[in-house]
RORO-54128 format. One record per atom (N, C-alpha, C): x, y, z; atom name. Coordinates in steps of 0.1 Angstrom, whole numbers, plus 5000, padded with zeros to 4 digits. Layout:
# RORO-54128
X: X Y: Y Z: Z name: CA .
...
END
This chain:
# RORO-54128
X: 5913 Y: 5317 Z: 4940 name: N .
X: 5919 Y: 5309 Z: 4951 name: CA .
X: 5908 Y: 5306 Z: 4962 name: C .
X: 5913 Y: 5294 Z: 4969 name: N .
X: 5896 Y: 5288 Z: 4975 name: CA .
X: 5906 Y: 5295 Z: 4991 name: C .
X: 5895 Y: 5293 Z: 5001 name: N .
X: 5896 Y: 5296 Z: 5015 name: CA .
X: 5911 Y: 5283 Z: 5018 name: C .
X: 5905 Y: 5271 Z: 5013 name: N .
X: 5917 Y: 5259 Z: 5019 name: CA .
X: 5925 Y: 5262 Z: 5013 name: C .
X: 5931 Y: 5265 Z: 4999 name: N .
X: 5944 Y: 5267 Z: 4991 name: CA .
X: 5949 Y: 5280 Z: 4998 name: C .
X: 5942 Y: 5292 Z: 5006 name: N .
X: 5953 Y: 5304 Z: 5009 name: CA .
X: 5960 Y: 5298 Z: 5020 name: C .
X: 5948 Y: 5294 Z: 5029 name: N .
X: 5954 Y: 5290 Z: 5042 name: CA .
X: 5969 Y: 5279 Z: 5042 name: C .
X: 5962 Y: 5274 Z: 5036 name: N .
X: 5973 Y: 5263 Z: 5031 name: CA .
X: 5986 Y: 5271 Z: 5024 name: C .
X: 5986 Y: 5279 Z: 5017 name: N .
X: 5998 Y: 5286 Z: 5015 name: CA .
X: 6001 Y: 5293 Z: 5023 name: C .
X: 5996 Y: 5305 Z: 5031 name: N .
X: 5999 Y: 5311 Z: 5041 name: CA .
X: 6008 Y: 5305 Z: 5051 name: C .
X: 6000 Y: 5289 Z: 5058 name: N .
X: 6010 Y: 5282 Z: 5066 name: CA .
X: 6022 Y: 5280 Z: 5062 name: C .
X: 6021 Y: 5273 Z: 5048 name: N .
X: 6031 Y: 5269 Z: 5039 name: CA .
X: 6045 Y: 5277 Z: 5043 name: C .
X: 6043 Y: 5291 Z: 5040 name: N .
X: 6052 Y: 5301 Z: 5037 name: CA .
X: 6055 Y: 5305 Z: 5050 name: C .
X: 6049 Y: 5301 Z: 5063 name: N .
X: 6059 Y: 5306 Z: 5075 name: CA .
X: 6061 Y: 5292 Z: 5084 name: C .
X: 6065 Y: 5287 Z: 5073 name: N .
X: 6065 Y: 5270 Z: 5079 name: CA .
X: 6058 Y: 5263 Z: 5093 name: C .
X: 6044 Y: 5270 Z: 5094 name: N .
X: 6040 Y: 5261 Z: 5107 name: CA .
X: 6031 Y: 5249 Z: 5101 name: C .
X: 6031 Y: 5240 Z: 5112 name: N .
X: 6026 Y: 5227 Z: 5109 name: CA .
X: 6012 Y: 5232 Z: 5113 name: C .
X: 6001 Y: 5222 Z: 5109 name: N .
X: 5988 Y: 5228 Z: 5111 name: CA .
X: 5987 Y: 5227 Z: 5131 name: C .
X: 5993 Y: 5218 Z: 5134 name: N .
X: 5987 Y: 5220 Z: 5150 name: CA .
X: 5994 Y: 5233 Z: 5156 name: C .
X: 6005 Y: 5238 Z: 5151 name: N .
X: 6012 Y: 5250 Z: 5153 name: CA .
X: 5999 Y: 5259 Z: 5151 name: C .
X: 5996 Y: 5259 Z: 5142 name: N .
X: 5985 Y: 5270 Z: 5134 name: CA .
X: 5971 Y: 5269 Z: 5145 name: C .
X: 5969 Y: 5259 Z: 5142 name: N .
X: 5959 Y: 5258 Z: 5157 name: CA .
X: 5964 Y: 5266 Z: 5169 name: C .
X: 5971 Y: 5262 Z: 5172 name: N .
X: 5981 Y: 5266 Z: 5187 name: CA .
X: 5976 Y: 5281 Z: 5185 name: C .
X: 5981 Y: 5285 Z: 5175 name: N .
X: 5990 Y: 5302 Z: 5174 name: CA .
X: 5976 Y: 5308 Z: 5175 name: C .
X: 5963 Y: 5305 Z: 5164 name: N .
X: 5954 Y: 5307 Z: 5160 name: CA .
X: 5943 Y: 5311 Z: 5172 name: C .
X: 5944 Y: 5296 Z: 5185 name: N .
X: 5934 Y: 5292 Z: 5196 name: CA .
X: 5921 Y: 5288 Z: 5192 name: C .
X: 5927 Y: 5276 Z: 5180 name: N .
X: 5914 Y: 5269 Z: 5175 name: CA .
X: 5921 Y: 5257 Z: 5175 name: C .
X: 5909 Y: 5244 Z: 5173 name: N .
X: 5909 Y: 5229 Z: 5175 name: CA .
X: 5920 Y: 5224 Z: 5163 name: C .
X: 5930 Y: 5221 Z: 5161 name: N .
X: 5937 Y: 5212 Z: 5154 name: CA .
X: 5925 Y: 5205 Z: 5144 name: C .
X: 5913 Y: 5201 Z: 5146 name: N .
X: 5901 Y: 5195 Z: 5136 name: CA .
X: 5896 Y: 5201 Z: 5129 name: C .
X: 5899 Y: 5218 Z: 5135 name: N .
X: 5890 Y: 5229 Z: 5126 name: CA .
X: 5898 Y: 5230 Z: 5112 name: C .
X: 5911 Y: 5232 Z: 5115 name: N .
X: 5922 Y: 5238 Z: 5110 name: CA .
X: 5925 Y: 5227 Z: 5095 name: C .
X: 5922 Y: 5214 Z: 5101 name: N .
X: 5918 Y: 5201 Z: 5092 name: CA .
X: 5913 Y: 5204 Z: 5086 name: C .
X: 5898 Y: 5208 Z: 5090 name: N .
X: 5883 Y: 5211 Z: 5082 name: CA .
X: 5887 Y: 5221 Z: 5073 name: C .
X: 5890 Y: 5231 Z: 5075 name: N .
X: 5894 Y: 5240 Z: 5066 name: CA .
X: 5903 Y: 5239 Z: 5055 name: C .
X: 5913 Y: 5233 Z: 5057 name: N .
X: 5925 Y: 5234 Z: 5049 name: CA .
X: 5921 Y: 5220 Z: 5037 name: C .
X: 5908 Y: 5209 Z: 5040 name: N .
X: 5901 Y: 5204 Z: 5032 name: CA .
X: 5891 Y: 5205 Z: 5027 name: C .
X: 5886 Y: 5220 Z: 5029 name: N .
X: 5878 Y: 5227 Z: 5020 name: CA .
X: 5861 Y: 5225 Z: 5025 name: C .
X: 5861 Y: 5221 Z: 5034 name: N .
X: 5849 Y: 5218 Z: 5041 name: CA .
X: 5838 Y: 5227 Z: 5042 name: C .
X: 5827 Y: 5231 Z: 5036 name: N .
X: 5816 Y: 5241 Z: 5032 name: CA .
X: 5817 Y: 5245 Z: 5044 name: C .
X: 5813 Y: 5240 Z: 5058 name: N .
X: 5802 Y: 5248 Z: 5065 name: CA .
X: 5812 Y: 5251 Z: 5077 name: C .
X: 5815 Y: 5263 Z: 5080 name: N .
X: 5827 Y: 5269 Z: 5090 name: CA .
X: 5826 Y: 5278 Z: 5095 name: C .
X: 5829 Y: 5280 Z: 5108 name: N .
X: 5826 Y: 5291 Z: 5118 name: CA .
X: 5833 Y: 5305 Z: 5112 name: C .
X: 5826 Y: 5313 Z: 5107 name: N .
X: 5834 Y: 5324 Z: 5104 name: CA .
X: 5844 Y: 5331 Z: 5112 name: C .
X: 5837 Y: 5328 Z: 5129 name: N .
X: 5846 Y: 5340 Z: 5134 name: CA .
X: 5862 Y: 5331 Z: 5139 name: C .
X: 5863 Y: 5313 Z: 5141 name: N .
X: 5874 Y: 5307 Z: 5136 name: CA .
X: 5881 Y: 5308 Z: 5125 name: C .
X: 5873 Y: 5310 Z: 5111 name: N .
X: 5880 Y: 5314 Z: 5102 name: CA .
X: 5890 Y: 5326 Z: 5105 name: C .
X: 5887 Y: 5334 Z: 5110 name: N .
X: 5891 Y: 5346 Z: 5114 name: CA .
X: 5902 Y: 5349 Z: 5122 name: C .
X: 5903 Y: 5338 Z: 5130 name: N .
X: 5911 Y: 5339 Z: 5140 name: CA .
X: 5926 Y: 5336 Z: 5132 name: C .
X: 5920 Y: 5324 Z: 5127 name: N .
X: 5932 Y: 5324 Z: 5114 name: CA .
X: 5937 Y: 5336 Z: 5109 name: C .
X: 5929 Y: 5340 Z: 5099 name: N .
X: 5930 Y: 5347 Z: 5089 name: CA .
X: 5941 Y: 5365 Z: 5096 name: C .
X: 5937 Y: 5362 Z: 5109 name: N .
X: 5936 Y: 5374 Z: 5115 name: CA .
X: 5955 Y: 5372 Z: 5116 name: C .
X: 5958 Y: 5360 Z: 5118 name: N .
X: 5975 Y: 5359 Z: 5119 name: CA .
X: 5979 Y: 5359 Z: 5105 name: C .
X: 5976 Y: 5362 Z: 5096 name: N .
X: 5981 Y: 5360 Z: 5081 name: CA .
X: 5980 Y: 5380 Z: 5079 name: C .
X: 5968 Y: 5383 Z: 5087 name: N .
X: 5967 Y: 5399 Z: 5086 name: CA .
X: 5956 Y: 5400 Z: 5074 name: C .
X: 5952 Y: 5393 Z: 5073 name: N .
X: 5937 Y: 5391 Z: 5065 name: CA .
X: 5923 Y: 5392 Z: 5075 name: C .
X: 5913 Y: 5393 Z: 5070 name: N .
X: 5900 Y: 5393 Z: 5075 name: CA .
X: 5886 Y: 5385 Z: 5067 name: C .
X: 5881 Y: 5380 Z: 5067 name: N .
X: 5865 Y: 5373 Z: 5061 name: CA .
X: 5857 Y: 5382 Z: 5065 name: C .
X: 5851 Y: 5387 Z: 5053 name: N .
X: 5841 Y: 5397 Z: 5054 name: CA .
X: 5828 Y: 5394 Z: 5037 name: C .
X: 5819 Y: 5402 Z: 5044 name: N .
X: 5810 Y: 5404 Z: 5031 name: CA .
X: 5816 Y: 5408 Z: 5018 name: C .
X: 5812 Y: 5400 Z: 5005 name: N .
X: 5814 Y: 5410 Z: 4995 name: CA .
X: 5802 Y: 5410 Z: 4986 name: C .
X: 5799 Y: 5424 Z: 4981 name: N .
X: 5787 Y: 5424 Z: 4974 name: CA .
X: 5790 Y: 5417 Z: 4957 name: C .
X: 5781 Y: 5409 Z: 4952 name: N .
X: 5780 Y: 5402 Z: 4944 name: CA .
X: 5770 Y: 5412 Z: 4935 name: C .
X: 5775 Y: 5418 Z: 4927 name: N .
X: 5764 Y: 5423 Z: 4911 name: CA .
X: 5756 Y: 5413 Z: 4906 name: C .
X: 5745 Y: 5415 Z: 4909 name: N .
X: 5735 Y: 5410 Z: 4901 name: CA .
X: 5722 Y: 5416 Z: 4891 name: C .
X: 5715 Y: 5406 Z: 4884 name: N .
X: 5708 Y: 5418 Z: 4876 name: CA .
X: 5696 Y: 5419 Z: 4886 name: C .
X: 5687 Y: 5425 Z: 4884 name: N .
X: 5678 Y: 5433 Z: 4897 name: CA .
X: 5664 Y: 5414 Z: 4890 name: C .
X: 5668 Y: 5410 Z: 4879 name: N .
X: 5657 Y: 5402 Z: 4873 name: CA .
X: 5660 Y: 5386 Z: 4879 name: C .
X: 5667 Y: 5389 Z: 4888 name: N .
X: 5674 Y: 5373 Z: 4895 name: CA .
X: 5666 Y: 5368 Z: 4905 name: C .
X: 5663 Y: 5379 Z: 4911 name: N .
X: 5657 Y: 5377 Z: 4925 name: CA .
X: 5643 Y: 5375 Z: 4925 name: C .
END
């Protein structure tokens, strides 16, 4: 599941409209756009602020690789 499809469910399922989500969140109604259309390049700690109302967090995950990649 991508970052735009959770958020987008998340809202989905406590019925706020995205400027609500903005609102609730205390980010730009554009961000909230940007995101929920999958936009590469995003402020993590915005993401967050979101994420933070769903009771989620964006964080590091370590990725396995073989030591012959690098």
């Amino acid at each position: 599941m991508t970052l735009s499809e959770f958020v987008k469910e998340k809202r989905s399922s406590i019925k706020l409209t995205q400027k609500e989500l903005a609102e609730k969140a205390g980010v730009g109604l554009r961000f909230v756009r940007d995101l929920e259309q999958g936009k590469e390049s995003l402020r993590m700690d915005k993401v967050n602020q979101i994420f933070k109302l769903f009771g989620y967090e964006v964080g590091p995950v370590l990725i396995e690789r073989k030591t012959d990649t690098i």
